[in-house]
C-alpha positions, 0 to 999 in steps of 0.5 A: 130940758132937765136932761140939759140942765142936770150936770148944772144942778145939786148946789140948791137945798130944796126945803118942801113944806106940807101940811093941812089947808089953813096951817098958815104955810104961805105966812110962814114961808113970807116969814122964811123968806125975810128971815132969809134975806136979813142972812143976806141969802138969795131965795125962790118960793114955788108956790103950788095952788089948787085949781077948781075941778070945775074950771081947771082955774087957780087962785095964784094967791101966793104971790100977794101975800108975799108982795113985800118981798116982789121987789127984792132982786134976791127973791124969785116967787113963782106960783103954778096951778096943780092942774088936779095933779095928785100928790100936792104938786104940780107937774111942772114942779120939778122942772121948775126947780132943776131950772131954778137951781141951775140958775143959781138960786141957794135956797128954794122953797115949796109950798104944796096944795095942802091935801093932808095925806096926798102932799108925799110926792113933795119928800121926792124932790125936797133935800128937807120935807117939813110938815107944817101943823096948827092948833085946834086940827082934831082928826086932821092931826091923826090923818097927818100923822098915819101919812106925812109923820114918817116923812117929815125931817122937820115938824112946825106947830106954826100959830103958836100964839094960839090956844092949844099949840102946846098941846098940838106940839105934845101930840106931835112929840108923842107920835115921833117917840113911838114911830122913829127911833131917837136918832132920826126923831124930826124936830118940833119947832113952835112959830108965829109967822106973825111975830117971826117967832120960832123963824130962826130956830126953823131956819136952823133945824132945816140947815142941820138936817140936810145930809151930804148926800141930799142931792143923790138921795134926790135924784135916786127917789125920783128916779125910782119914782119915774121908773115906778111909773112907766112899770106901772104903765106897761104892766096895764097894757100886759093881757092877763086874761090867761093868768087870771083864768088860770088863778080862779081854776086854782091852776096856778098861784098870783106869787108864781105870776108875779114872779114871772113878770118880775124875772126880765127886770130881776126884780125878785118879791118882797123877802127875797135877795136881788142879785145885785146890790141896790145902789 
């Protein structure tokens, strides 16, 4: 089906938003969505819930805390279950939004389940990854900044209405200062989905950041993340019980190993210069 929809997509901006359970990402994006729609701009919500590791079922809440907007002809929600998919989303995901671009829709957003450091996948299907945060986090701040905080394009410190959101948003600023050059530093962006404050500024920082050549960006990650994983999958069925001897009887070095499984794709170690350019 995507082979099929492919030539009628890249016209979406695909925004994926991510971040810690409780940060109030499902109020939020209600809050995108009615900022959105008084700009007059068609808009579909994928929202990803978690499903139990008992029963494989999910809760699908996302569609109720949205109801305002169920009967709005210019807003399509759709909640799926993560079916225990790693990663914050669901399999069926990216499908899902090759479909919803093809069909017209400008602007889609996404929500992950909201597993801290494991919400990655989502910067491989979203043009604009935004990392949602809250006050009063602790350690959770720390986990979110050694795995999302490179791959974040906008920061939110959403509940700003709260005591320590100030503080939370320091935190933030401090990390980017040290972690990123200025050019590429993410904005902060202070919101209450309650009051829509800060909704606007949101809105406009994701529109600055969606580069020209989002789309190829798009389809060159996921490509390299489909090519990752059928590698993956073939090198599990290579027999490496010779090599392996060879290694513990010091006959032979992992790097020379490595090498030679690497040479049919021309794929040379890290620190070494490919033969072609990479595209």
């Amino acid at each position: 089906m995507r082979t099929a929809l492919r030539p009628h997509t890249g016209t979406a901006t695909v925004v994926g938003l991510t971040g810690p359970p409780g940060a109030g990402k499902s109020s939020l994006i209600a809050a995108m969505v009615t900022a959105l729609r008084s700009r007059d701009t068609r808009v579909a919500v994928v929202a990803v819930d978690p499903s139990s590791p008992i029963s494989g079922g999910a809760v699908l809440g996302d569609r109720t805390r949205m109801v305002m907007h169920t009967v709005d002809d210019g807003v399509f929600i759709r909640a799926v279950a993560s079916r225990g998919q790693p990663g914050g989303l669901a399999r069926a995901v990216p499908s899902l939004v090759d479909a919803l671009d093809a069909a017209g829709w400008p602007v889609i957003l996404l929500e992950t389940v909201g597993a801290g450091q494991s919400d990655t996948e989502i910067a491989e299907i979203a043009d604009v990854t935004v990392l949602v945060s809250v006050p009063g986090l602790g350690d959770d701040l720390h986990a979110i900044k050694a795995g999302m905080l490179e791959l974040a394009d906008v920061l939110v410190v959403n509940k700003c209405d709260l005591p320590g959101a100030e503080n939370t948003a320091r935190q933030l600023e401090r990390a980017i200062r040290f972690r990123t050059p200025n050019a590429a530093r993410p904005p902060v962006i202070r919101t209450s989905a309650t009051d829509a404050t800060g909704i606007d500024a949101l809105l406009d920082a994701v529109k600055g950041t969606v580069r020209a050549d989002g789309q190829r960006l798009r389809t060159r990650r996921e490509l390299l993340h489909a090519v990752e994983a059928e590698f993956s999958r073939r090198l599990r069925q290579i027999p490496l019980d010779e090599e392996c001897a060879a290694v513990r009887a010091g006959r032979r070095q992992i790097d020379e190993i490595v090498t030679e499984l690497l040479a049919p794709l021309n794929c040379p170690l890290s620190g070494e210069s490919p033969d072609r350019s990479d595209a």
